[in-house]
N, C-alpha and C positions, 0 to 999 in steps of 0.2 A: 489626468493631472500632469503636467509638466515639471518638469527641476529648473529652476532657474538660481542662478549663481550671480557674484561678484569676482571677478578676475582683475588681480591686481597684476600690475605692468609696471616694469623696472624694464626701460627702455637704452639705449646706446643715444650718447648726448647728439643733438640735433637730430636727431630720429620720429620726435614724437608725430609731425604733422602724419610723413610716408606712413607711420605704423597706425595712426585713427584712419586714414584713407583706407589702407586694405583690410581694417578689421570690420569698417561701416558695411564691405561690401561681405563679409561674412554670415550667410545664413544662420542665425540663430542668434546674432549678436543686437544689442534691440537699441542699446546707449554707449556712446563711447565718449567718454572727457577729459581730456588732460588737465592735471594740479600740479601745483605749486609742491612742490617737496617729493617725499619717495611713500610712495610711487608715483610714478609716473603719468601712471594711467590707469584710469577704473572703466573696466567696459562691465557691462550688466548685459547676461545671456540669460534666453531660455529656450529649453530642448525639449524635446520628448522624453528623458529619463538620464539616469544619472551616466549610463552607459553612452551614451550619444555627447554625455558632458564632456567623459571623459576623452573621447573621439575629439572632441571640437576644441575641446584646451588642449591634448599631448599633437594632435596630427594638423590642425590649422592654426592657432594661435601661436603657441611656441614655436611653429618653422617659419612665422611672419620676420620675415629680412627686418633687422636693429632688434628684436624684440632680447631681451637679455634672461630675461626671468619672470615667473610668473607666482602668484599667490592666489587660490580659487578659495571659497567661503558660499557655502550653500548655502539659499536661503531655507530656513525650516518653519520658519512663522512668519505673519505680515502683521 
């Protein structure tokens, strides 16, 4: 069974197109969409476990150039 997540993104203004570009190309990242207000940006992951979460949001998403801040929300029910 996999962890899959919501990561919210609070971006640096004019940032948003560059930061869905390098997040699409992100192994493990499945949806990426920029909205209207804050956040910024909702991308929808899913990994192998929660430890590979943890890997993929502190070591590749937060050192994404503009990216400002992040908010992760597992999913635990569908």
């Amino acid at each position: 069974m996999s962890t899959r997540a919501y990561v919210l993104l609070n971006v640096k203004s004019g940032a948003s197109r560059k930061v869905v570009k390098a997040l699409s190309k992100i192994r493990g990242v499945k949806a990426v969409h920029v909205c209207w207000g804050r956040p910024d940006i909702f991308a929808y992951v899913e990994v192998k476990d929660e430890k590979a979460l943890s890997s993929l949001v502190l070591s590749r998403i937060q050192t994404t150039a503009g990216v400002q801040e992040t908010d992760t929300h597992i999913v635990i029910q569908e």
